[in-house]
mmJSON file of the N, C-alpha and C atoms, coordinates in Angstrom:
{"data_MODEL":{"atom_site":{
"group_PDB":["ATOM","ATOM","ATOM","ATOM","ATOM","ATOM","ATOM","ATOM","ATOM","ATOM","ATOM","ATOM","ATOM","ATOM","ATOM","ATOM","ATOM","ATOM","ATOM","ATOM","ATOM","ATOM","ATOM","ATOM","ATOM","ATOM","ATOM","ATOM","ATOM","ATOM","ATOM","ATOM","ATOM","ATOM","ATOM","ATOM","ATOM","ATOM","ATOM","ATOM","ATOM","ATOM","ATOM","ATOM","ATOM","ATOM","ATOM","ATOM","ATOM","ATOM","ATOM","ATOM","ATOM","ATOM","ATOM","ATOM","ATOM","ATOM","ATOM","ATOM","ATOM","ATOM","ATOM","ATOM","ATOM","ATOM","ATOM","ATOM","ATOM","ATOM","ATOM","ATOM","ATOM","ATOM","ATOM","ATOM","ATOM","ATOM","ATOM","ATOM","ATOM","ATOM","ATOM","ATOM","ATOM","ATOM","ATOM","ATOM","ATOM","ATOM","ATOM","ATOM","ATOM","ATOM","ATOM","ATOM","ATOM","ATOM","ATOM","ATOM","ATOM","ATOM","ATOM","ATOM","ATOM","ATOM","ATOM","ATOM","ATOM","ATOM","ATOM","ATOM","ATOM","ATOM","ATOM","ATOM","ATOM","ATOM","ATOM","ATOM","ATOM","ATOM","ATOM","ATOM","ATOM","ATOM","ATOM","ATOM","ATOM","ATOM","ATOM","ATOM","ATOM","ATOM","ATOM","ATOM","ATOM","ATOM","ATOM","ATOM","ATOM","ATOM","ATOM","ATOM","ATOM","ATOM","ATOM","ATOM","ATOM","ATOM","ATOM","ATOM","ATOM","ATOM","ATOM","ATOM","ATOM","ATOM","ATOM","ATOM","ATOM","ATOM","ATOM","ATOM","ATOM","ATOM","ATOM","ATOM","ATOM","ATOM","ATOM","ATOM","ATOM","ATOM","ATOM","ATOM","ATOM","ATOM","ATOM","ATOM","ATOM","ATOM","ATOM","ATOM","ATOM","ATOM","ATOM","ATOM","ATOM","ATOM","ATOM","ATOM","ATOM","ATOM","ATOM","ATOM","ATOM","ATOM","ATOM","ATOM","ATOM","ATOM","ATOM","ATOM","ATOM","ATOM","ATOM","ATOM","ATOM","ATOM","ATOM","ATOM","ATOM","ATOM","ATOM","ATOM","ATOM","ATOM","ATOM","ATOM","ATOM","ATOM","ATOM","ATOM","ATOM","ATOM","ATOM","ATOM","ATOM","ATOM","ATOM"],
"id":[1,2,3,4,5,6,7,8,9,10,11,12,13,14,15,16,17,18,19,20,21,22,23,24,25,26,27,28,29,30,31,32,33,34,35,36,37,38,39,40,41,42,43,44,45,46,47,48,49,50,51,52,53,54,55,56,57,58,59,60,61,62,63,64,65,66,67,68,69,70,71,72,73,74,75,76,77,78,79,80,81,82,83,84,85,86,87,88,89,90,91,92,93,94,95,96,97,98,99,100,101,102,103,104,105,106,107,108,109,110,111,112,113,114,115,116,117,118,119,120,121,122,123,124,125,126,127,128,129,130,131,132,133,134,135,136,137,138,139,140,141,142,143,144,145,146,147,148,149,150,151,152,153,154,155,156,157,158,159,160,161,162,163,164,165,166,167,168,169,170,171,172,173,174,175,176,177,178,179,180,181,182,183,184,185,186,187,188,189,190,191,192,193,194,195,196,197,198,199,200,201,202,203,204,205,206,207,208,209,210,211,212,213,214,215,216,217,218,219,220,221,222,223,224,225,226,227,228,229,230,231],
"type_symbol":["N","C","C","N","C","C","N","C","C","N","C","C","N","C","C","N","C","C","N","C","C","N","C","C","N","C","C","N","C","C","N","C","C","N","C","C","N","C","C","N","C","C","N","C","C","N","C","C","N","C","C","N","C","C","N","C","C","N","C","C","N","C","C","N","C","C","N","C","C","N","C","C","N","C","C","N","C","C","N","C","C","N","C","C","N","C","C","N","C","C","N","C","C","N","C","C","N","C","C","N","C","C","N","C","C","N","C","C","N","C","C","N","C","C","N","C","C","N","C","C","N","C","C","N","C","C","N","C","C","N","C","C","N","C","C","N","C","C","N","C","C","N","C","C","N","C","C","N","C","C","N","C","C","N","C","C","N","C","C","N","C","C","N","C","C","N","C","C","N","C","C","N","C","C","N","C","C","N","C","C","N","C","C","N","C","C","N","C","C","N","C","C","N","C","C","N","C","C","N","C","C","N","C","C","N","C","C","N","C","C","N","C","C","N","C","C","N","C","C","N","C","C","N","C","C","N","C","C","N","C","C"],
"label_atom_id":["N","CA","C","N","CA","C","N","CA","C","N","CA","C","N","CA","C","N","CA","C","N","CA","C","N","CA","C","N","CA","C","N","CA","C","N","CA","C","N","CA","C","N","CA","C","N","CA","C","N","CA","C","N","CA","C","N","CA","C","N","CA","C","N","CA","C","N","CA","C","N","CA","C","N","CA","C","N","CA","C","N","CA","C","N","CA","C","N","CA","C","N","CA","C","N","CA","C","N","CA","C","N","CA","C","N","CA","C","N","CA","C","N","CA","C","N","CA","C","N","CA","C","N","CA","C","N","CA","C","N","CA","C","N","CA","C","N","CA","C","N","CA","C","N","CA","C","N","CA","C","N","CA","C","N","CA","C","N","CA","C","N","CA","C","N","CA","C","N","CA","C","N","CA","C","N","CA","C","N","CA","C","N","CA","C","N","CA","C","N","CA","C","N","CA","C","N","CA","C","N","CA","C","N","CA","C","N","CA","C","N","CA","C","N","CA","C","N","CA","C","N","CA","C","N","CA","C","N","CA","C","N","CA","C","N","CA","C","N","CA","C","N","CA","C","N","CA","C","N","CA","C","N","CA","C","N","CA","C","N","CA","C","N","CA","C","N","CA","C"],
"label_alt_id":[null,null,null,null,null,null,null,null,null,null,null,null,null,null,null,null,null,null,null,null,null,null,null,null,null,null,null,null,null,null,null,null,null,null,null,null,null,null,null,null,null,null,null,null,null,null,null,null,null,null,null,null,null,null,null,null,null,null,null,null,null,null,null,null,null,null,null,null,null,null,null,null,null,null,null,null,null,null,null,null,null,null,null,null,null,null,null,null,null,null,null,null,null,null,null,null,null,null,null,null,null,null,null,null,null,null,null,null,null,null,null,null,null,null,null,null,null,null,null,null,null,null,null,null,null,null,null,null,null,null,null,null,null,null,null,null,null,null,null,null,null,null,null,null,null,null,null,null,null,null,null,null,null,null,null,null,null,null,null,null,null,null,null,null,null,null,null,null,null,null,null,null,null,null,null,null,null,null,null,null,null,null,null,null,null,null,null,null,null,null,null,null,null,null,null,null,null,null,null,null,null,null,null,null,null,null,null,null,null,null,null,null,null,null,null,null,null,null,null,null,null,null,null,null,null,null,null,null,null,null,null],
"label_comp_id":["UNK","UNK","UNK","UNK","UNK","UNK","UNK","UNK","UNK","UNK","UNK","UNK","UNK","UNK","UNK","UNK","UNK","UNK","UNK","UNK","UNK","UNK","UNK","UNK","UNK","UNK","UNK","UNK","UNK","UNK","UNK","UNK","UNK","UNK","UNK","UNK","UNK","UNK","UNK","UNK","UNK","UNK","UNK","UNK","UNK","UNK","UNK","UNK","UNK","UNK","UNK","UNK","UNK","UNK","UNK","UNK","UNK","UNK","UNK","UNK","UNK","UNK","UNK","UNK","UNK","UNK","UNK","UNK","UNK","UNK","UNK","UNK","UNK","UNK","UNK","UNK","UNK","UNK","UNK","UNK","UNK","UNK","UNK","UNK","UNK","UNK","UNK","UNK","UNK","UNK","UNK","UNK","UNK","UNK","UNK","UNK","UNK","UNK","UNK","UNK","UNK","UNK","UNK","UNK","UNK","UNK","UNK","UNK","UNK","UNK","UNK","UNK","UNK","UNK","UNK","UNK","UNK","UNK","UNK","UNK","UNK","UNK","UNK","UNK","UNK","UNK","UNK","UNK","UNK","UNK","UNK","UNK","UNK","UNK","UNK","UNK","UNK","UNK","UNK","UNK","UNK","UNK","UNK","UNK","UNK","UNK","UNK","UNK","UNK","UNK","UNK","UNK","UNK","UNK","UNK","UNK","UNK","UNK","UNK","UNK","UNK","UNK","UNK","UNK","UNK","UNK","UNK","UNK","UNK","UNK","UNK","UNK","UNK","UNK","UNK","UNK","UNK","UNK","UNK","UNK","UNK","UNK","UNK","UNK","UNK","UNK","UNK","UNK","UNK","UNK","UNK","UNK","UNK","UNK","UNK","UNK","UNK","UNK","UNK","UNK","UNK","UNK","UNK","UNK","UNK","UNK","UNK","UNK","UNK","UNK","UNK","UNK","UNK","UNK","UNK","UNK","UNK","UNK","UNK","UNK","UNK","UNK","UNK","UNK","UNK","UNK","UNK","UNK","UNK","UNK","UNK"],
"label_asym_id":["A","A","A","A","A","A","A","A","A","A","A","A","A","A","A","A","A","A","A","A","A","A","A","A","A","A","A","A","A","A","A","A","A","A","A","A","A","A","A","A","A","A","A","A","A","A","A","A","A","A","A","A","A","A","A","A","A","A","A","A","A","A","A","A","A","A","A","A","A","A","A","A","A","A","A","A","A","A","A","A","A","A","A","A","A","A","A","A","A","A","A","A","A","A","A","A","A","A","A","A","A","A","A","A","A","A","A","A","A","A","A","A","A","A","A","A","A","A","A","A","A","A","A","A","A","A","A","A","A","A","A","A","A","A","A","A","A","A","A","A","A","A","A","A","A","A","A","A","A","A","A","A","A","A","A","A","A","A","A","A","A","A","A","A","A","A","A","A","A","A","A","A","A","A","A","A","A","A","A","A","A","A","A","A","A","A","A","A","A","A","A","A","A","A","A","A","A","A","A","A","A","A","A","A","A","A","A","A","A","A","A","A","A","A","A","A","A","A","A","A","A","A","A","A","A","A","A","A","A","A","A"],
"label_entity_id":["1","1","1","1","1","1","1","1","1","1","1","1","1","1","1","1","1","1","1","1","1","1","1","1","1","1","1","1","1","1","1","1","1","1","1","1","1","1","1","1","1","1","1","1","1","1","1","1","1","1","1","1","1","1","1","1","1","1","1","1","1","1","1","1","1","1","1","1","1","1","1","1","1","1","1","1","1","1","1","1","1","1","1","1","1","1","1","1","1","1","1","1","1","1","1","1","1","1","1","1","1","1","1","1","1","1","1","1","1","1","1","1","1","1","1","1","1","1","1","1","1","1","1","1","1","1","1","1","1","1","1","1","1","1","1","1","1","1","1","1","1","1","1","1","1","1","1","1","1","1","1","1","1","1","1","1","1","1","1","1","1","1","1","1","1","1","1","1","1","1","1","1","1","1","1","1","1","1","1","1","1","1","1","1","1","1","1","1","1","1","1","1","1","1","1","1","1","1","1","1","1","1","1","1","1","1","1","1","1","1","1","1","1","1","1","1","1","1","1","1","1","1","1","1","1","1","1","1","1","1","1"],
"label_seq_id":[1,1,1,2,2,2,3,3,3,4,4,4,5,5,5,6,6,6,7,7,7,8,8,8,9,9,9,10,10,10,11,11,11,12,12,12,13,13,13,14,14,14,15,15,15,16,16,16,17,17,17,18,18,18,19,19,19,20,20,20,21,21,21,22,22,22,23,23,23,24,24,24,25,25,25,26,26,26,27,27,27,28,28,28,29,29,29,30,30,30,31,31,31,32,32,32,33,33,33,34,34,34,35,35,35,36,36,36,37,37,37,38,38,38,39,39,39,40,40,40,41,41,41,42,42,42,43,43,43,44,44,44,45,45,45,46,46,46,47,47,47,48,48,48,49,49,49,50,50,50,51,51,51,52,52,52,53,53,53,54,54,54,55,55,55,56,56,56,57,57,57,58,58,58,59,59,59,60,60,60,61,61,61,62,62,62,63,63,63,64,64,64,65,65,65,66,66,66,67,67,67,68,68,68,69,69,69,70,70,70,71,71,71,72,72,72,73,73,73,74,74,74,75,75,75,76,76,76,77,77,77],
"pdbx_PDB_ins_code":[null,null,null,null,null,null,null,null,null,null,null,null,null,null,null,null,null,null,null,null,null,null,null,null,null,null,null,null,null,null,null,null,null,null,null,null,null,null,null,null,null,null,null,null,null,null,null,null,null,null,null,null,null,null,null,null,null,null,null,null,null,null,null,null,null,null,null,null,null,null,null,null,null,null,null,null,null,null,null,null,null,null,null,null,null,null,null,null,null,null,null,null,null,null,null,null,null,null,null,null,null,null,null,null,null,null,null,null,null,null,null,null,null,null,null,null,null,null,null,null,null,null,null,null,null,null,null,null,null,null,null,null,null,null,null,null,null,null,null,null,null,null,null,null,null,null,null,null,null,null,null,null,null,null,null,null,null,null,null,null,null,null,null,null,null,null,null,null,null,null,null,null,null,null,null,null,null,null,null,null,null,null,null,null,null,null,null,null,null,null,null,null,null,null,null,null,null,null,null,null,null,null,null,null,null,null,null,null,null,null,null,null,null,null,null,null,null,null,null,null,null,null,null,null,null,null,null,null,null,null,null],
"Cartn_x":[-57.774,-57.888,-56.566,-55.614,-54.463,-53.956,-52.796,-52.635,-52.113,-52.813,-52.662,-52.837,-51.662,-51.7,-52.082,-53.181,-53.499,-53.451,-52.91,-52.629,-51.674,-50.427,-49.656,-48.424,-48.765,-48.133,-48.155,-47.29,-47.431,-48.207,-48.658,-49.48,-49.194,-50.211,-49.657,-49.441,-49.85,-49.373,-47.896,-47.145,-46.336,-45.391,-45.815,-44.664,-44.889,-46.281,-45.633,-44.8,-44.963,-44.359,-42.938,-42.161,-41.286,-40.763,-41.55,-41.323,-41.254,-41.542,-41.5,-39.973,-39.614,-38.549,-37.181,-37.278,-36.245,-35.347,-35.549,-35.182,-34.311,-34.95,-34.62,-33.214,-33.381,-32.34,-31.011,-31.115,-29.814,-29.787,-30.224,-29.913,-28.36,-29.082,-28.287,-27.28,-27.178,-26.021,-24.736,-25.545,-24.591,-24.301,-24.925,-24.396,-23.633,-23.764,-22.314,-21.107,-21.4,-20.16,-19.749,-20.539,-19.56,-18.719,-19.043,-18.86,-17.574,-17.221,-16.281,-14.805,-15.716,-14.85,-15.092,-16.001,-15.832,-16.842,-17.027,-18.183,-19.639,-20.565,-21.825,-22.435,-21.536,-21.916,-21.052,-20.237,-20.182,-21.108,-21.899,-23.406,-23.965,-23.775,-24.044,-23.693,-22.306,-21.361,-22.232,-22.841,-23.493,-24.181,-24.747,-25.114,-24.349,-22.888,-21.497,-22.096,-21.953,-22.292,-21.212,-21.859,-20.737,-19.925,-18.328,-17.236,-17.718,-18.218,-18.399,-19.487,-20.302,-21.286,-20.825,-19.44,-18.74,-18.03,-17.624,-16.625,-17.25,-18.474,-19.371,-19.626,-20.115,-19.771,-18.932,-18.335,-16.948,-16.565,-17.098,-17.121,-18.316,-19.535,-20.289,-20.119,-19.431,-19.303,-17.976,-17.077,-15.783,-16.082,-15.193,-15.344,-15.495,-16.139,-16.088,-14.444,-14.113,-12.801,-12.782,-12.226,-12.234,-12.343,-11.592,-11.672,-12.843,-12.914,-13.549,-13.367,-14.548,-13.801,-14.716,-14.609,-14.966,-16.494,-16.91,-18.482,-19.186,-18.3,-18.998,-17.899,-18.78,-18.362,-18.495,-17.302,-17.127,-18.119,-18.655,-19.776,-19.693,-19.121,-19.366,-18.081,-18.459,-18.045,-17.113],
"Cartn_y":[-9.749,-8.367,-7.656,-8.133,-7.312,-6.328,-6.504,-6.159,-7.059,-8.284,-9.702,-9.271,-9.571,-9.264,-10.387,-10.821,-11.146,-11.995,-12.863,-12.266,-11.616,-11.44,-10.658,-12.193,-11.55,-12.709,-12.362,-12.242,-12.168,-12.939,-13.79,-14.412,-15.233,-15.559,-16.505,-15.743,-14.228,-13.514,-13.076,-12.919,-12.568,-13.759,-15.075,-16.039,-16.248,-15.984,-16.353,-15.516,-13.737,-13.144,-13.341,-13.609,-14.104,-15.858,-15.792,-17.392,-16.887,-15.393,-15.242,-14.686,-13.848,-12.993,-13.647,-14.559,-15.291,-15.758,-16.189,-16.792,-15.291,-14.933,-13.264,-13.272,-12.829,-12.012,-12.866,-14.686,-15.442,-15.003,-15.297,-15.295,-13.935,-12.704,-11.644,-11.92,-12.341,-11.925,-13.048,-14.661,-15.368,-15.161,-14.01,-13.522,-12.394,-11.484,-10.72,-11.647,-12.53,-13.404,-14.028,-14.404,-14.751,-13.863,-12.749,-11.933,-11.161,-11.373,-11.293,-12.116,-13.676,-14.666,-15.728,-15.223,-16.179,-17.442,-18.078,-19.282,-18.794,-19.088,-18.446,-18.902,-20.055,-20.68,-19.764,-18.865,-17.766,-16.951,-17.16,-16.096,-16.684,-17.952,-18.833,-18.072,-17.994,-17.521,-16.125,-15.662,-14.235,-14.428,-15.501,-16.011,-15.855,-15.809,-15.35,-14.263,-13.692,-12.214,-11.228,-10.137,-8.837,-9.478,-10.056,-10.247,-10.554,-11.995,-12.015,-11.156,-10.548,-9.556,-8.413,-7.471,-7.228,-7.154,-8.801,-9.228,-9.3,-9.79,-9.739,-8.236,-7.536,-6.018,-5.681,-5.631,-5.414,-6.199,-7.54,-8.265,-7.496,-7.323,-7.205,-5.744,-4.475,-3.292,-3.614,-4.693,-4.639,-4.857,-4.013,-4.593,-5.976,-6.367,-7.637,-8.241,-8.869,-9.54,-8.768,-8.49,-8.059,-9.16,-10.312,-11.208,-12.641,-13.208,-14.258,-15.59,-15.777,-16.403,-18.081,-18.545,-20.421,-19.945,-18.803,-18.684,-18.313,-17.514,-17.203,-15.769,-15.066,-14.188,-12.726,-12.11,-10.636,-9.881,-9.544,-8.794,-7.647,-7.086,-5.119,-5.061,-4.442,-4.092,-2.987],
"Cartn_z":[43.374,42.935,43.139,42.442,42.065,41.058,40.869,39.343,38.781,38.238,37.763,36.073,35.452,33.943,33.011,32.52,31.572,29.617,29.512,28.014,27.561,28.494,28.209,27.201,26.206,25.004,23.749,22.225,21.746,20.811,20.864,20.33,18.658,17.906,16.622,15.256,15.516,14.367,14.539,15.45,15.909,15.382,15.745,15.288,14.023,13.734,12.194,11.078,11.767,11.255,11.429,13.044,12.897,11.829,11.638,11.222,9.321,8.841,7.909,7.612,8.126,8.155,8.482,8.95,10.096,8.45,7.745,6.731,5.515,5.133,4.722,5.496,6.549,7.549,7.347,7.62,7.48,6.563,5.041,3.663,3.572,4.087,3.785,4.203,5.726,6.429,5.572,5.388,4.698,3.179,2.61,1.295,1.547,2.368,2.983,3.403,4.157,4.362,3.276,2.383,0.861,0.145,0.462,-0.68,0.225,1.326,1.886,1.969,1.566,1.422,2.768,3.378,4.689,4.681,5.675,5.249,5.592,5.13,5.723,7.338,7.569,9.108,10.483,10.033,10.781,11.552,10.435,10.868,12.236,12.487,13.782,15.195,14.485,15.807,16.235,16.369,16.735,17.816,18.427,19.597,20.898,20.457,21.469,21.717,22.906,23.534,22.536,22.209,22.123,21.124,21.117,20.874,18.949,19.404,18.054,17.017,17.551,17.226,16.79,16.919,16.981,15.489,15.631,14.831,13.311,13.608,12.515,11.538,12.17,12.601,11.501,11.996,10.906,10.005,9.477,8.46,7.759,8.244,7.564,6.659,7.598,6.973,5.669,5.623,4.673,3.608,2.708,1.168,0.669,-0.121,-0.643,-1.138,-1.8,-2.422,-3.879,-4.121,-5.915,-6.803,-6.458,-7.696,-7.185,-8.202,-7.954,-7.101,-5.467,-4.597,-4.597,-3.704,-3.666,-4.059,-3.727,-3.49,-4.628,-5.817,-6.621,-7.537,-8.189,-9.212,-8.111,-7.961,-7.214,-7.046,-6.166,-5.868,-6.239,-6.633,-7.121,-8.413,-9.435,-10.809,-10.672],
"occupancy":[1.0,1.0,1.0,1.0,1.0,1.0,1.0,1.0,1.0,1.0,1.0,1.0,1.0,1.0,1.0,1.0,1.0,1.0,1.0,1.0,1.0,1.0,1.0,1.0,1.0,1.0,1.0,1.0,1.0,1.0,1.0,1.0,1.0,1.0,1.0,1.0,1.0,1.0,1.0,1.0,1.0,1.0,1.0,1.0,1.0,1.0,1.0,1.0,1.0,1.0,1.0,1.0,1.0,1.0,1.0,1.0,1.0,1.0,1.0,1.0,1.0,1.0,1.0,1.0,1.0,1.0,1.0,1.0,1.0,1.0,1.0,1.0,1.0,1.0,1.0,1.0,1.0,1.0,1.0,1.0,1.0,1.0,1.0,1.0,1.0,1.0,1.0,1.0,1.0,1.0,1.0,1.0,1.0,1.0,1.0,1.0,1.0,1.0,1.0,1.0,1.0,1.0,1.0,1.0,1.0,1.0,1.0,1.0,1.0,1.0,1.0,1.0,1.0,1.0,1.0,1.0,1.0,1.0,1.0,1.0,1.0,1.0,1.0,1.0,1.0,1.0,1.0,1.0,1.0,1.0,1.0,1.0,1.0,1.0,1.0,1.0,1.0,1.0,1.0,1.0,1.0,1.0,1.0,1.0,1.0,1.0,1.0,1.0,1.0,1.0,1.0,1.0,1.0,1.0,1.0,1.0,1.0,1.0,1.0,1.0,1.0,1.0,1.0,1.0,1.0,1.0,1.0,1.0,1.0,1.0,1.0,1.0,1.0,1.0,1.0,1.0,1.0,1.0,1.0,1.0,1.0,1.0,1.0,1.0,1.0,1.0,1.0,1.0,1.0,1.0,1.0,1.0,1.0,1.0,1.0,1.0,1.0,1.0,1.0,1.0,1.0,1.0,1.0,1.0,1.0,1.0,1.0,1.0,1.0,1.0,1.0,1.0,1.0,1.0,1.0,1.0,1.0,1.0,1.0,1.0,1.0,1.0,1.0,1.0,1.0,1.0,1.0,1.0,1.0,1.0,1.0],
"B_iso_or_equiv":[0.0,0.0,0.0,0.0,0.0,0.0,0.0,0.0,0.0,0.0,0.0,0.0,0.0,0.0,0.0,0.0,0.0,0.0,0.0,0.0,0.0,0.0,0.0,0.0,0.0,0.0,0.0,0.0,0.0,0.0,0.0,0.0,0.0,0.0,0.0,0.0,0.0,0.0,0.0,0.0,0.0,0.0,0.0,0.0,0.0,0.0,0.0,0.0,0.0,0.0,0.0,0.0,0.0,0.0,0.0,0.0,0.0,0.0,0.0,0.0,0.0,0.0,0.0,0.0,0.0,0.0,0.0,0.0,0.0,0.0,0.0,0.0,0.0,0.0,0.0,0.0,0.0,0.0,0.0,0.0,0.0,0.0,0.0,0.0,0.0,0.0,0.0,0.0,0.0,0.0,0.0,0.0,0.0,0.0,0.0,0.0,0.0,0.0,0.0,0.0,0.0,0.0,0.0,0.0,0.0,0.0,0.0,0.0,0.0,0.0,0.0,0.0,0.0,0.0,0.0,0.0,0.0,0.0,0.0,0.0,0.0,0.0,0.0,0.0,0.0,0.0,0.0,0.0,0.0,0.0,0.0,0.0,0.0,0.0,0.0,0.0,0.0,0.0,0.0,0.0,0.0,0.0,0.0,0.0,0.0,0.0,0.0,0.0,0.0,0.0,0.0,0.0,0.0,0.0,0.0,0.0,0.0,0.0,0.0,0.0,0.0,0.0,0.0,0.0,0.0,0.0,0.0,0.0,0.0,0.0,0.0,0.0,0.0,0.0,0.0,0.0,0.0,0.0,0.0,0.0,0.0,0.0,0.0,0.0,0.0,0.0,0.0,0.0,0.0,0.0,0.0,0.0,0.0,0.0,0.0,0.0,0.0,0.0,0.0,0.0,0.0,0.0,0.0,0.0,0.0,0.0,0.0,0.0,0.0,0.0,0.0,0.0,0.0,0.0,0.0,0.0,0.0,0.0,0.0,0.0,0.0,0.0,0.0,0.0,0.0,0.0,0.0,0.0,0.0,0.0,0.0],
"pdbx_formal_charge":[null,null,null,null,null,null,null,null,null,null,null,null,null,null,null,null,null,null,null,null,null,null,null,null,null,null,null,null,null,null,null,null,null,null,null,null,null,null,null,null,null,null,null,null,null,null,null,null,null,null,null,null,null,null,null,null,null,null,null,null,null,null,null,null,null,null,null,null,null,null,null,null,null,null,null,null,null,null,null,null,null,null,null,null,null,null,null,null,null,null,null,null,null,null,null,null,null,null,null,null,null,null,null,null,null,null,null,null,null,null,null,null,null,null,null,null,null,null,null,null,null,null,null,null,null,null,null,null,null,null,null,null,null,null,null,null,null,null,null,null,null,null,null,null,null,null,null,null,null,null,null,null,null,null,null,null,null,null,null,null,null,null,null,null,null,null,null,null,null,null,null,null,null,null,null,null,null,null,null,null,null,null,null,null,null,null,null,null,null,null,null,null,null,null,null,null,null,null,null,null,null,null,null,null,null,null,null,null,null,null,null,null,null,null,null,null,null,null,null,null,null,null,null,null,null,null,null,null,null,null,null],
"auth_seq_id":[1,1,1,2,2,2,3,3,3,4,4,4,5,5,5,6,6,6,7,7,7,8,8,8,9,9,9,10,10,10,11,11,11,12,12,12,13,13,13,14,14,14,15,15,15,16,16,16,17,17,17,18,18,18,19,19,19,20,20,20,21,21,21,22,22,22,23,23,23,24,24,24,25,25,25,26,26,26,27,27,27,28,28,28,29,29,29,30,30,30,31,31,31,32,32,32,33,33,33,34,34,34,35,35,35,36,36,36,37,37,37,38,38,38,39,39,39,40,40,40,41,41,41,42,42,42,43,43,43,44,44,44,45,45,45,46,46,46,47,47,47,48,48,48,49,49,49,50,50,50,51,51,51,52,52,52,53,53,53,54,54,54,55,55,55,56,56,56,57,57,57,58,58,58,59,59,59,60,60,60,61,61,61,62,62,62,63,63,63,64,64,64,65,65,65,66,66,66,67,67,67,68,68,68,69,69,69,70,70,70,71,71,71,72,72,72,73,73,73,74,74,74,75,75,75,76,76,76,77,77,77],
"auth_comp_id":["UNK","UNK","UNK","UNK","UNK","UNK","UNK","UNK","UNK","UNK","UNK","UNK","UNK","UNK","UNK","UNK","UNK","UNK","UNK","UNK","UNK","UNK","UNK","UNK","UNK","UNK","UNK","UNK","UNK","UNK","UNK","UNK","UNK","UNK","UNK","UNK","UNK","UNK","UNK","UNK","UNK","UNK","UNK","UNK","UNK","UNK","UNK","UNK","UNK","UNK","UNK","UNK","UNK","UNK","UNK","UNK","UNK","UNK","UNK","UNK","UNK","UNK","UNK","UNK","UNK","UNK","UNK","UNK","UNK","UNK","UNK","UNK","UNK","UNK","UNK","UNK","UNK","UNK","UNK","UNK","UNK","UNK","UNK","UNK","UNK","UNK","UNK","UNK","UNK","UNK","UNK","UNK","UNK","UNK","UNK","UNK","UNK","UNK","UNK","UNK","UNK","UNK","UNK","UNK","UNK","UNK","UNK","UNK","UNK","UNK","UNK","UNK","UNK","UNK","UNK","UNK","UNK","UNK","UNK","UNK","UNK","UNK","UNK","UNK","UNK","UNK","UNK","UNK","UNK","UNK","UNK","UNK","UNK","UNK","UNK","UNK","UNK","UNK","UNK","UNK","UNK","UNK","UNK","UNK","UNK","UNK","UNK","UNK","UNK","UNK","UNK","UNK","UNK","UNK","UNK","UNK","UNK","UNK","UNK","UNK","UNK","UNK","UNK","UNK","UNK","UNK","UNK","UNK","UNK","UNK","UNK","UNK","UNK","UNK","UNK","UNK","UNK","UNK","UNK","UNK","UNK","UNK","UNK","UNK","UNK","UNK","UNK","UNK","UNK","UNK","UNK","UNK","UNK","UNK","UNK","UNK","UNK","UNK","UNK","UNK","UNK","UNK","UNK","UNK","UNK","UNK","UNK","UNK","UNK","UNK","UNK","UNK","UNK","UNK","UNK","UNK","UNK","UNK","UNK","UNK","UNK","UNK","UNK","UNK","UNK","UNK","UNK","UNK","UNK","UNK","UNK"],
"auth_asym_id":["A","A","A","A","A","A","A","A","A","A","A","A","A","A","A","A","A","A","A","A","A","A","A","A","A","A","A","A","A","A","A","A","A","A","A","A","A","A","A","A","A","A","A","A","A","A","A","A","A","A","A","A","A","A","A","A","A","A","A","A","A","A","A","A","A","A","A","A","A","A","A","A","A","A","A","A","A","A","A","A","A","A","A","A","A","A","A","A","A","A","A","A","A","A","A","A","A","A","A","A","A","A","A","A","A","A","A","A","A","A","A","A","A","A","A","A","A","A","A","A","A","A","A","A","A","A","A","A","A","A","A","A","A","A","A","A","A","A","A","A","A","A","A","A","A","A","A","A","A","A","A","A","A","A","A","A","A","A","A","A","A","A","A","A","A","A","A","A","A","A","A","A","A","A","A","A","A","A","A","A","A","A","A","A","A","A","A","A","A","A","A","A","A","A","A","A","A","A","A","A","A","A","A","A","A","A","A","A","A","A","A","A","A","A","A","A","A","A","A","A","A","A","A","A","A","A","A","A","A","A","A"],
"auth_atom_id":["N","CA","C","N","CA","C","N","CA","C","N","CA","C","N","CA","C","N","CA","C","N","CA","C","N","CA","C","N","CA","C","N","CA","C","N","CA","C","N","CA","C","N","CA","C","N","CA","C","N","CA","C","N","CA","C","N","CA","C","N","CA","C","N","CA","C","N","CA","C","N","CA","C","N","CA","C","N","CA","C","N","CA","C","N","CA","C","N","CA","C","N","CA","C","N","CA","C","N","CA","C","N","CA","C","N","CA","C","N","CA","C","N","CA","C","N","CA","C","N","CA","C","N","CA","C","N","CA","C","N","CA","C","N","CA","C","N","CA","C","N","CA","C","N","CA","C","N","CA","C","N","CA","C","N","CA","C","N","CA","C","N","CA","C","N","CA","C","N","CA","C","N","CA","C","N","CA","C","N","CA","C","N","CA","C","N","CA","C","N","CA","C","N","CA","C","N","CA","C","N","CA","C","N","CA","C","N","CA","C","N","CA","C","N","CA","C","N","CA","C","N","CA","C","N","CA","C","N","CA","C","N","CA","C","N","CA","C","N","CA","C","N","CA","C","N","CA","C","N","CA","C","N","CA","C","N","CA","C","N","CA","C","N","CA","C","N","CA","C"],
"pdbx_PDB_model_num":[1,1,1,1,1,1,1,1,1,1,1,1,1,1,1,1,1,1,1,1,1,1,1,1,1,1,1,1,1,1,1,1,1,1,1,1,1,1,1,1,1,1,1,1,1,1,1,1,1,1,1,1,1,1,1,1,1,1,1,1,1,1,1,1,1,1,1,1,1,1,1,1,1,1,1,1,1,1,1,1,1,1,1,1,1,1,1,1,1,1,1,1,1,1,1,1,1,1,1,1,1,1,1,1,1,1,1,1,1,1,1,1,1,1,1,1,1,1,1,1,1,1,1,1,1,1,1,1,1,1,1,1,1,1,1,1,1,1,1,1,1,1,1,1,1,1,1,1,1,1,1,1,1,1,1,1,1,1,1,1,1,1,1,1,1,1,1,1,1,1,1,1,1,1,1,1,1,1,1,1,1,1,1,1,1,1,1,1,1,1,1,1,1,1,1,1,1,1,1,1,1,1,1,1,1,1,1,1,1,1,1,1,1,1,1,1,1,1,1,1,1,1,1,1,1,1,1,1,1,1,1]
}}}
């Protein structure tokens, strides 16, 4: 007779919602990194504390390339 908590878990709606979204979220970040010019396995590096989170950060806010790069046709007209 404590205060012994219970159930305290998110449970299988929870992962599967994560298990929906998880996919979405890379997609973007490695189509910002194309459209920047960089590789999409960057997006990895975000696991680094801060620094590269950061770094990303500021890849992710920069203009795209103007002309056409390894990845494809210029992102904005």
């Amino acid at each position: 007779m404590g205060n012994e908590q219970e159930g305290v878990g998110y449970g299988p709606i929870y992962a599967l919602y994560l298990l929906a979204i998880i996919i979405p979220i890379l997609d973007v970040g490695v189509r910002r990194l194309h459209d920047v010019g960089k590789s999409g396995w960057l997006k990895f590096f975000a696991v680094i504390p801060l620094i590269e989170a950061i770094w990303l950060l500021v890849l992710f806010c920069t203009d795209g390339v103007a002309v056409q790069n390894e990845y494809g046709m210029k992102p904005k007209k």
